[in-house]
N, C-alpha and C positions, 0 to 999 in steps of 0.2 A: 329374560324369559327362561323358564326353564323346561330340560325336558322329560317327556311322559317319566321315563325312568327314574330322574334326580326325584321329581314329584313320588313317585310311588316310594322310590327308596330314604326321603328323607321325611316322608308324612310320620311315620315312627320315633323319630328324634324331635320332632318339633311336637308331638304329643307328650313328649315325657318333658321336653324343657318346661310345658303348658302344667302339667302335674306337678312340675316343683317350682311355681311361681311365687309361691308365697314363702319360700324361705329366701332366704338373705345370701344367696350365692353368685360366685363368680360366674358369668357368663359360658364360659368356655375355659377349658383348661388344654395348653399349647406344648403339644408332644412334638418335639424335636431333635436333630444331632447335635452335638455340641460343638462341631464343625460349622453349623447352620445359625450359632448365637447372634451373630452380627450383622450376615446377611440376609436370606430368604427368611428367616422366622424371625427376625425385629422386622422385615419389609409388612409381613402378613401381621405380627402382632400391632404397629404403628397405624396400618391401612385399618383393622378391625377398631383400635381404641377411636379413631378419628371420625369414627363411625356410632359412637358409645357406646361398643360392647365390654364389657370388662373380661379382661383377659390375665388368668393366674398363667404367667410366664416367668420363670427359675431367672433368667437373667434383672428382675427387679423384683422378684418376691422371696428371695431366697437371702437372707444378711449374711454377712459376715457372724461367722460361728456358729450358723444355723446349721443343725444338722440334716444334710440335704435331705436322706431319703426319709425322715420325719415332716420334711416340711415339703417332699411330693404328695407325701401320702395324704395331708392335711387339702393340699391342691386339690386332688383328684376327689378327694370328698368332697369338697364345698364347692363342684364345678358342675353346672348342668349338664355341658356336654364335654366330651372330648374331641379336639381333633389333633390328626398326628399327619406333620407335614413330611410325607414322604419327596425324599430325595438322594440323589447316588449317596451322600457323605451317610444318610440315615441306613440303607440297604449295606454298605459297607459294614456298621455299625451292629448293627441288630444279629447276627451270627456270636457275637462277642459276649451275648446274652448282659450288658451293660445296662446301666439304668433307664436309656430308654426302650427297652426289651422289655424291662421290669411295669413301663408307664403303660406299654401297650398291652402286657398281661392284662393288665387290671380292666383298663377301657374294653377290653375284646367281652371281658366276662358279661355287659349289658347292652343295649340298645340306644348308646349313648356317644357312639364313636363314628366321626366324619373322618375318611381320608385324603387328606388334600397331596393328588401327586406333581412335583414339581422337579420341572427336569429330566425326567425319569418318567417310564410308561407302568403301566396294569399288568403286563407282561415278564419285568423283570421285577415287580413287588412280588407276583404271585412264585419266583423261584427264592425267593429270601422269607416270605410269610404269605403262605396260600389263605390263613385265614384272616388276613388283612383284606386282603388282594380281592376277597370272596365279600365286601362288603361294599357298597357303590358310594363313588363320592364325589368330588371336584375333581377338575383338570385345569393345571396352567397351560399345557399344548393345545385345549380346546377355548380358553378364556383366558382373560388377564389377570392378574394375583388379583386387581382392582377389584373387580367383577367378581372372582372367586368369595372375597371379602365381603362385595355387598348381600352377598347369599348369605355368606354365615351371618352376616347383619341381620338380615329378614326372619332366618329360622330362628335366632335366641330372641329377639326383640319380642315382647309383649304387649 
């Protein structure tokens, strides 16, 4: 189920995935800390593929000698949506203006960006990135990453 809010704040993203249905894109595109590679964002990226959502994640989309932030940049265009899983190692990170500083520039710029917070509240996002913080998304202290997952399932699915 979800509530009045999620519905209002995510009918805008699930309108734009619906607009670009007919191109050939990754589902989602997985903004994360690099602290976060192995844990919580392979948990969230494994739970979403399981799900069949295609998900552009740097930990299998990126090869050896790929030049990373060419082949972010390639991610984030060919993705319908963004989400950026907030969590302390991310919050740490993000003053650092590091490459996911750089992911979230980009995603903030449209109507196309979910924040998934995990571990961490709305309250200490909005003192690292008030304009993060100022856009509505998932909770793991309110639902299970499972749960949080089967949402993002629902909104990119066509």
């Amino acid at each position: 189920m979800y509530t009045d809010l999620q519905v209002r704040s995510l009918t805008p993203i699930r309108e734009s995935v619906e607009a670009r249905s007919t191109q050939d894109l990754r589902d989602v595109f997985l903004c994360h800390a690099w602290d976060d590679r192995q844990g919580a964002a392979k948990e969230l990226h494994d739970l979403l593929e399981q799900k069949g959502v295609k998900v552009w994640f740097s930990e299998k989309d990126v090869g050896l000698g790929v030049p990373l932030m060419r082949a972010i940049d390639k991610g984030l265009a060919n993705s319908r949506i963004g989400i950026v899983l907030v969590t302390p190692a991310l919050l740490r990170r993000l003053p650092s203006e590091g490459i996911a500083d750089k992911e979230l520039s980009a995603m903030l710029a449209g109507e196309r960006l979910v924040p998934i917070v995990h571990q961490t509240t709305y309250d200490a996002l909005r003192k690292v990135s008030p304009l993060l913080a100022s856009r509505s998304g998932l909770s793991t202290a309110e639902e299970s990453m499972a749960a949080v997952a089967e949402k993002l399932a629902e909104l990119v699915t066509l």
